[in-house]
N, C-alpha and C positions, 0 to 999 in steps of 0.2 A: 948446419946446426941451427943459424938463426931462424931459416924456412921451417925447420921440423918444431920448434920452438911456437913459430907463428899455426903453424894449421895446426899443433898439440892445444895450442890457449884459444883459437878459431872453433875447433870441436868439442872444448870445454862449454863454450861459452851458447846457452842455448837461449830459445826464442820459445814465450809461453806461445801455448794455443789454448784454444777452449772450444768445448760443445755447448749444444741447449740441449738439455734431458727435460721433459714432460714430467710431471707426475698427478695421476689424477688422486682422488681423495673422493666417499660419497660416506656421507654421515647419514643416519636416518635415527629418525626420533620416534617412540612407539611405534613404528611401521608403518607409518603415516608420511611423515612430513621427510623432504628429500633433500640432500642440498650438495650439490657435485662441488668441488673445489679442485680446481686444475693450478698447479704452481709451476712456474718454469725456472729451472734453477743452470745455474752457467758452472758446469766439471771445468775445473781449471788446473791445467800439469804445468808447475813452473821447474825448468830445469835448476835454476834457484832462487832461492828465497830477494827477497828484497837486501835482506844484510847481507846476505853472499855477494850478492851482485855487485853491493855498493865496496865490499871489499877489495873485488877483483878490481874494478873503477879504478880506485886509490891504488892498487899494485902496478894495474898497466900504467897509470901517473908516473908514479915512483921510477919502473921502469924508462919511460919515455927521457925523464928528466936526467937519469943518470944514461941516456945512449947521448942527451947533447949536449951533458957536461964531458963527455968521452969524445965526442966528435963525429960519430960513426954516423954516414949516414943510411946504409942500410938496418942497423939495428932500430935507427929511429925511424924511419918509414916503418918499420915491423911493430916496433912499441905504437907508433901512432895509430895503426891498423890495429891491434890491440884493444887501443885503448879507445878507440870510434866501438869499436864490438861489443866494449863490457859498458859502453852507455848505453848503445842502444838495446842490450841485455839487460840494464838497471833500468831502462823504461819502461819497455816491457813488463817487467816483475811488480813497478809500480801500476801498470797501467792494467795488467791484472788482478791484483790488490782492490784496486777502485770499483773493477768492474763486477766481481765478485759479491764486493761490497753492495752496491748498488744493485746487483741481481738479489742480493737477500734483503733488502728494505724493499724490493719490489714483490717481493713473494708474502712478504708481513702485511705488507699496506693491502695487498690483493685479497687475503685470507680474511686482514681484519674489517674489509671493505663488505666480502662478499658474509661475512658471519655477523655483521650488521642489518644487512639487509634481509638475512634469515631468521635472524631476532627481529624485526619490524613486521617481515609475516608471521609469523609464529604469535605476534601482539594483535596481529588483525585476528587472525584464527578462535584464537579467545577471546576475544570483543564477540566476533558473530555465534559462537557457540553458546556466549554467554544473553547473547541475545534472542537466539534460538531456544534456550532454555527457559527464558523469562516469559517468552511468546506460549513455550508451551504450558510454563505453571498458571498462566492468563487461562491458557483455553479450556484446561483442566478445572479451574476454579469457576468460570463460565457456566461447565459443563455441569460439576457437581450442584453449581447453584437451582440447571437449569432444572435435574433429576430430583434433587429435592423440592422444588414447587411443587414437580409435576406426581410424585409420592403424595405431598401433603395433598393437592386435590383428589387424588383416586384414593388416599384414606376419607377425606373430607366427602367425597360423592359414595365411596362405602356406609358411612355412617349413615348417611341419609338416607341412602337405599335400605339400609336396615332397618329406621326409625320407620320408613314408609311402610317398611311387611307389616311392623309390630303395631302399627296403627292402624291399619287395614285389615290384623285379625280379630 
């Protein structure tokens, strides 16, 4: 009974794991500008929670201490094995907790790192566009100045070629 006991609270007692899953991301702005964002995020299956774990802890405790206020010392070997299982079961849970943790301030800080850096181009963008525009209202203004000189002297060489017929007839 005490063995069935021990591998019934052994097979209770589970061990997280975890994958890395990928996710890409691509944002694009007027159909222009691009910006891929790749986050990696850690799937985490805990067989249980952090308070579960810490319960089971304190039951296999409970347990152990009432096998060696009893005297028995196979149930206390069993309760000790037990109760080694739901700590390193409550580590685990915790150490899952953390790493979860620490995978989603890593996907923020990445996001917020890399959408920083797409707002700094997106700043240069418009500087030179706006620079490009200013170059061209220059050359346009240039141009107009250059077209109206060259108007007023082919009116101005008009005149005079007419004043020259009408004095010359």
């Amino acid at each position: 009974m005490k063995k069935m006991l021990f591998v019934a609270s052994a097979l209770l007692l589970t061990v997280a794991f975890s994958c890395k899953k990928e996710q890409n991301t691509t944002i694009t702005t007027d159909g222009k500008d691009t910006l891929a964002v790749t986050s990696t995020t850690t799937e985490t299956t805990i067989g249980l929670t952090e308070t579960e774990a810490k319960v089971k802890v304190d039951q296999a405790q409970a347990d152990l201490d009432a096998a060696i206020k009893k005297g028995d010392k196979a149930a206390q070997e069993a309760a000790q094995k037990t109760l080694d299982d739901a700590k390193t079961a409550w580590q685990g849970a915790k150490d899952a907790a953390a790493a979860t943790a620490q995978d989603v301030k890593n996907g923020v800080n990445n996001a917020a790192e890399k959408t920083d850096a797409a707002v700094k181009d997106a700043k240069q963008d418009v500087k030179e566009a706006a620079k490009d525009t200013k170059d061209a209202v220059n050359k346009a203004a240039e141009d107009t100045k250059d077209a109206t000189k060259k108007a007023a002297s082919d009116v101005k060489d008009a005149y005079n070629n007419t004043l020259e017929k009408a004095k010359a007839k």
